[in-house]
C-alpha positions in Angstrom: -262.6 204.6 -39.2 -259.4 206.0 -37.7 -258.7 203.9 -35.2 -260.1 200.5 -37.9 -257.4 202.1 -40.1 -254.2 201.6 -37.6 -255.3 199.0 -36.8 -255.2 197.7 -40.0 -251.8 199.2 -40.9 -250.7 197.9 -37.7 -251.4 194.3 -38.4 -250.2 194.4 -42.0 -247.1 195.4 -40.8 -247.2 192.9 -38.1 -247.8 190.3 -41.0 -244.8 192.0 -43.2 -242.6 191.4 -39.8 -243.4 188.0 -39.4 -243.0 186.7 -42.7 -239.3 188.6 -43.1 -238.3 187.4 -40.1 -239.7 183.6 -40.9 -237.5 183.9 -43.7 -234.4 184.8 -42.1 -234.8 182.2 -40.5 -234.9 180.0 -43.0 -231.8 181.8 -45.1 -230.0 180.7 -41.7 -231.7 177.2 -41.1 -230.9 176.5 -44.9 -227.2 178.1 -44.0 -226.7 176.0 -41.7 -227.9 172.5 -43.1 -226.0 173.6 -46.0 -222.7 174.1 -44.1 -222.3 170.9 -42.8 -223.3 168.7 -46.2 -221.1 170.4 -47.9 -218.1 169.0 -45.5 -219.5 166.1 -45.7 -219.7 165.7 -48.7 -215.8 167.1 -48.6 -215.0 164.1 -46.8 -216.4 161.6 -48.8 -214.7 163.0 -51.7 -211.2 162.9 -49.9 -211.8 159.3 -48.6 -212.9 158.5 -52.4 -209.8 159.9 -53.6 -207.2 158.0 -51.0 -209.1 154.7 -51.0 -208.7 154.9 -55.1 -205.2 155.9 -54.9 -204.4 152.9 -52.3 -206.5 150.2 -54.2 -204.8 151.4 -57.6 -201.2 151.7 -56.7 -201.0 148.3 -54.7 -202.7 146.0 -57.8 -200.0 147.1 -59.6 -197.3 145.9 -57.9 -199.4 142.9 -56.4 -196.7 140.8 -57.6 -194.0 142.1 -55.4 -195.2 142.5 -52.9 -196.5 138.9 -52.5 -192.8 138.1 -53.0 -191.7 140.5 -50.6 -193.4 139.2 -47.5 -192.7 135.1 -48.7 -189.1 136.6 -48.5 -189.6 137.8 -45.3 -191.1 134.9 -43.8 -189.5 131.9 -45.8 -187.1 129.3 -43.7 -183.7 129.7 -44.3 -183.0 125.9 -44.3 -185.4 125.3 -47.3 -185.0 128.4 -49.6 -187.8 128.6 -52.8 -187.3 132.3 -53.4 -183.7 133.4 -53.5 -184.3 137.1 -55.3 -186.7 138.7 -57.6 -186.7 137.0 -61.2 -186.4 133.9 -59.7 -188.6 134.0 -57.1 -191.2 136.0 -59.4 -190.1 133.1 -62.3 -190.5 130.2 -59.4 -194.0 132.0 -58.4 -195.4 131.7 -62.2 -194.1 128.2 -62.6 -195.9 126.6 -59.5 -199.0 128.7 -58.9 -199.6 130.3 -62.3 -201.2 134.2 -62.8 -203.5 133.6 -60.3 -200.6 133.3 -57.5 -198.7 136.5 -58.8 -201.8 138.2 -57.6 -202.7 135.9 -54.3 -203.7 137.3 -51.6 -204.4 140.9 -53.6 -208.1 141.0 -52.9 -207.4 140.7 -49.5 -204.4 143.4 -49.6 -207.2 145.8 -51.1 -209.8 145.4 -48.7 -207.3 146.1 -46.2 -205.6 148.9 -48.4 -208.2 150.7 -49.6 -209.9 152.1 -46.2 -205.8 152.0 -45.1 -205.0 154.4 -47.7 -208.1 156.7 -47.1 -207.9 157.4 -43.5 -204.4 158.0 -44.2 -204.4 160.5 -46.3 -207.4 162.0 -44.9 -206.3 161.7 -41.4 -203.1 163.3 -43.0 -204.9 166.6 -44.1 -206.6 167.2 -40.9 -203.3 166.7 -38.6 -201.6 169.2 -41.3 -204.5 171.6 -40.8 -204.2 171.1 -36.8 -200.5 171.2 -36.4 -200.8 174.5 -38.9 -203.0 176.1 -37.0 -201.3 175.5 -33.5 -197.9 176.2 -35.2 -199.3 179.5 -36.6 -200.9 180.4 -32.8 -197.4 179.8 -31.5 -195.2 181.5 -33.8 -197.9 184.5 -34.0 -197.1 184.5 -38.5 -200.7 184.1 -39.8 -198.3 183.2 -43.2 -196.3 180.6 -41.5 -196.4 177.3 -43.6 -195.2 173.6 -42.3 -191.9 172.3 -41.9 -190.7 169.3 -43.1 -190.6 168.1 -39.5 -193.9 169.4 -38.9 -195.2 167.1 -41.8 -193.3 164.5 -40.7 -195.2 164.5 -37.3 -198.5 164.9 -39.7 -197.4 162.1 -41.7 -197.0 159.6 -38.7 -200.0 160.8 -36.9 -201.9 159.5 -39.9 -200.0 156.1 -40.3 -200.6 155.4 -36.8 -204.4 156.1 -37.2 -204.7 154.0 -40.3 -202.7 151.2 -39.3 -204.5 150.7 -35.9 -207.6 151.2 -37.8 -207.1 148.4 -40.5 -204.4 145.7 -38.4 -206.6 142.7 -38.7 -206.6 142.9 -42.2 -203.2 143.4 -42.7 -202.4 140.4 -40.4 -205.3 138.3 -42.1 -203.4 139.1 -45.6 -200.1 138.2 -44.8 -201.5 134.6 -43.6 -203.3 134.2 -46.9 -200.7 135.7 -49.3 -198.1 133.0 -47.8 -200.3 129.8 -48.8 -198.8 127.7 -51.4 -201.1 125.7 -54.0 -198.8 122.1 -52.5 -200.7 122.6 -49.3 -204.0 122.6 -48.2 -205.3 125.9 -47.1 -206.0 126.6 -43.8 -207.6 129.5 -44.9 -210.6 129.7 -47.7 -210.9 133.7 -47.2 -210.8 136.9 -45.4 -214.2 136.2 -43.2 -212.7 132.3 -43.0 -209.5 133.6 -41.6 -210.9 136.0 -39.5 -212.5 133.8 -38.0 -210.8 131.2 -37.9 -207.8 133.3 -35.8 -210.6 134.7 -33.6 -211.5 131.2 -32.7 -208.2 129.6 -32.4 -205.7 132.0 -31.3 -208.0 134.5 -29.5 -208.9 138.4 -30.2 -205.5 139.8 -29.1 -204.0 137.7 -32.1 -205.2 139.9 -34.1 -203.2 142.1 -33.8 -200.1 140.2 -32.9 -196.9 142.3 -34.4 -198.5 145.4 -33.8 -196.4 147.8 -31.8 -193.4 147.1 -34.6 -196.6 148.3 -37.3 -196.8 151.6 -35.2 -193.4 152.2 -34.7 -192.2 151.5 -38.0 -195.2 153.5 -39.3 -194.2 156.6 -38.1 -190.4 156.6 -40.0 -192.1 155.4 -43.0 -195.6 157.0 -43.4 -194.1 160.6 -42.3 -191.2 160.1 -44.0 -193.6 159.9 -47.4 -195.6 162.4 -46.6 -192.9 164.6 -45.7 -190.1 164.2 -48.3 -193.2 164.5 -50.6 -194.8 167.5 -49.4 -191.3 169.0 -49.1 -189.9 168.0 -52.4 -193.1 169.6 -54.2 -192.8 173.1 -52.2 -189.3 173.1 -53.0 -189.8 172.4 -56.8 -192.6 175.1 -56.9 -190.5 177.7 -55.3 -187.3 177.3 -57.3 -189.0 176.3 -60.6 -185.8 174.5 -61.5 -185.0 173.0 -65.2 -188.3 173.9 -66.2 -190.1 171.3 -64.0 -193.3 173.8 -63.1 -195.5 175.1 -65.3 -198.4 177.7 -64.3 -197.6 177.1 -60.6 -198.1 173.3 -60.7 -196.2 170.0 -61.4 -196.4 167.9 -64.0 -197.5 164.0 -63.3 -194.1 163.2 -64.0 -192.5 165.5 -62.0 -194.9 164.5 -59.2 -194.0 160.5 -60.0 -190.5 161.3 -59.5 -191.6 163.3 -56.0 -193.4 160.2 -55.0 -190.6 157.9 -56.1 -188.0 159.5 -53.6 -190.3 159.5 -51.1 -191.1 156.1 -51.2 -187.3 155.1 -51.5 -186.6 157.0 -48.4 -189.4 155.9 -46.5 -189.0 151.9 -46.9 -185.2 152.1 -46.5 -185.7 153.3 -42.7 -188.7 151.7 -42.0 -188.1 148.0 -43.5 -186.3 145.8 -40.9 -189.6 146.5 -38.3 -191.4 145.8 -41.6 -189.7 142.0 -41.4 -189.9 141.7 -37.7 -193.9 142.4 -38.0 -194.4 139.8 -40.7 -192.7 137.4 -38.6 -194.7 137.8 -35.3 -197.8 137.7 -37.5 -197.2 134.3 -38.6 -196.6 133.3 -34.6 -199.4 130.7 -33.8 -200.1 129.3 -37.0 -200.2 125.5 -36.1 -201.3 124.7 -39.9 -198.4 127.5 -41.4 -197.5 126.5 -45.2 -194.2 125.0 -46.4 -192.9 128.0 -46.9 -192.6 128.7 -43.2 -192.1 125.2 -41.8 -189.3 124.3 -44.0 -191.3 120.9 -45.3 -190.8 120.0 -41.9 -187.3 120.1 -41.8 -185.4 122.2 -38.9 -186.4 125.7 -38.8 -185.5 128.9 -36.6 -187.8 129.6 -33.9 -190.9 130.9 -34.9 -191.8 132.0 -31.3 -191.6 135.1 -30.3 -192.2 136.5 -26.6 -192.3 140.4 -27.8 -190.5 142.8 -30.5 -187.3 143.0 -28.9 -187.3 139.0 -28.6 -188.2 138.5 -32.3 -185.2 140.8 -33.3 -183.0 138.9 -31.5 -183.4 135.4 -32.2 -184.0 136.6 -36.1 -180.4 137.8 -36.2 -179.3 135.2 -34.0 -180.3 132.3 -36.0 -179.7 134.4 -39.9 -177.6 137.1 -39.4 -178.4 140.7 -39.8 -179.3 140.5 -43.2 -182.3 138.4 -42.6 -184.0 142.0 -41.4 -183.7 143.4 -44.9 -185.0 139.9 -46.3 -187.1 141.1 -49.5 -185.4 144.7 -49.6 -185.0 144.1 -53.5 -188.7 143.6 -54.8 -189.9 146.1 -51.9 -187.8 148.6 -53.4 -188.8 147.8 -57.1 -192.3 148.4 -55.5 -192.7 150.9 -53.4 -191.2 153.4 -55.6 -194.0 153.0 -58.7 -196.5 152.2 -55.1 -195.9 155.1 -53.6 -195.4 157.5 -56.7 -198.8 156.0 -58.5 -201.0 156.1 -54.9 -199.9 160.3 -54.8 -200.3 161.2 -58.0 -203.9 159.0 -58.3 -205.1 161.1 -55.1 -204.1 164.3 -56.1 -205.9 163.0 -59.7 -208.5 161.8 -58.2 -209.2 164.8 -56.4 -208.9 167.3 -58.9 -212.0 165.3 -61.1 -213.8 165.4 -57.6 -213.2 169.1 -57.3 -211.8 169.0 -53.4 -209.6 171.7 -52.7 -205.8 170.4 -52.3 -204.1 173.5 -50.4 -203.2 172.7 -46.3 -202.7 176.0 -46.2 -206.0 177.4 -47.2 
């Protein structure tokens, strides 16, 4: 009876074992599982909140910035836009509401996974570069610079504007067809294709290195001036501008509005030089680039350097800052509604917003 009853105890203890330790390990399997959706779902939510805040702040300003690039891009021999009422005026006249907005379908579907690698690729090159910063200076406290940001900012712009090229070469094409012409192109997918099979892959991404480098001014500039501008204003609590550690939207507008103005002031000329290389290859281009078939500048260009030269050759400097007016009346709300609208978007989301953390 004894030796039954150790036995006994022996294997209920044996039993007790095994079903704590099966449930350890399912505290840790469940742990685990749990970990990585919940970063997930992190993600999602911060790609949610920039693809929002790019497909928001560029419908606003759709108008401008279909003037801007028809600016850009226009002949100088056979002028239709010559500055921002009139050209807007000239744009409502010919094409109606419908041409305000031309071309902004495609500029979102382009923008909107634009804007949300960029600021998510943003985030994780601020964490990085924190973390390596904090490793080198040995102060766990350390926080970015404003030229650490700035090498944040254009790590992301580079990313999202490798990432998303076609479309933004595919948009400019469509937003500079003119209702007195027929289309070349009936869509995105029709263009697409239609400069796959025509002008080859590498055509897609035909002004790209002037994209990258102008990125990095202009995208790191933003993020930089903006992140800066908002840890100064917290700091020094000036004029009454924070309340309970935090910015108003206003306050956060105007942060996003200096930004924006600093930005596109540096960056704009490779801005001009990459709408122009774009439109290289375009046998059927609109009016508005073949001058109604009057004489034109050169539209061929045999690199960046080459498309800088013979633009200022044949107009003068100033033709690099072509469209500087309604780019500027744009970017500033652009820029100021696309960071406020993320930072919005992720608060209702619930995504935590500190680098630093």
């Amino acid at each position: 009876m004894a030796s039954e009853d150790v036995v006994g105890k022996t294997t209920r203890e044996s039993a007790v074992s095994t079903i704590v330790n099966l449930a350890e390990e399912a505290k840790l399997a469940s742990e685990g599982v749990k970990a990585p959706s919940h970063a997930l779902l992190s993600v999602c939510k911060s790609l949610i909140a920039g693809g929002v805040a790019g497909g928001v702040s560029r419908t606003a300003v759709a108008p401008l910035e279909r003037l801007k690039i028809l600016l850009q891009v226009q002949n100088p021999h056979s002028k239709k836009y010559n500055g921002t009422v009139q050209g807007l005026k000239y744009i409502w006249r010919t094409e109606g509401l419908r041409g305000l907005f031309k071309g902004n379908g495609t500029n979102c579907a382009r923008i909107i996974p634009n804007s949300a690698v960029k600021f998510y690729s943003y985030e994780q090159a601020s964490k990085g570069i924190l973390l390596l910063y904090r490793q080198q200076s040995g102060n766990e406290e350390a926080q970015l610079t404003p030229l650490l940001r700035l090498g944040a900012g254009a790590c992301a712009g580079i990313i999202a504007m490798s990432a998303t090229y076609p479309m933004d070469l595919v948009r400019g094409r469509l937003t500079v067809q003119t209702e007195k012409f027929p289309r070349q192109y009936r869509g995105i997918f029709h263009a697409l294709t239609t400069v796959l099979r025509e002008e080859g892959p590498r055509s897609l991404y035909k002004g790209w290195l002037p994209s990258v480098i102008g990125v990095v001014p202009y995208v790191g500039l933003n993020f930089a001036v903006y992140e800066s501008l908002k840890e100064y204003l917290i700091k020094a609590k000036p004029l009454g501008l924070v309340e309970d550690n935090d910015l108003s939207v206003i306050t956060r507008l105007a942060c996003g509005a200096a930004a924006g103005t600093v930005g596109q002031t540096v960056a704009y000329p490779l801005d001009v030089i990459r709408r122009r290389m774009q439109m290289v290859g375009w046998k059927d281009a609109a009016s508005v680039i073949t001058g109604d078939g009057r004489s034109k500048a050169p539209l061929e260009y045999n690199g960046m350097i080459d498309a800088f030269r013979k633009t200022v050759r044949h107009e003068g400097f100033g033709a690099l800052y072509k469209g500087l007016i309604p780019n500027s009346v744009k970017v500033v709300p652009s820029i100021a509604i696309a960071f406020v609208t993320y930072e919005s978007v992720k608060d209702i989301l619930g995504v935590e917003m500190r680098i630093s953390d």
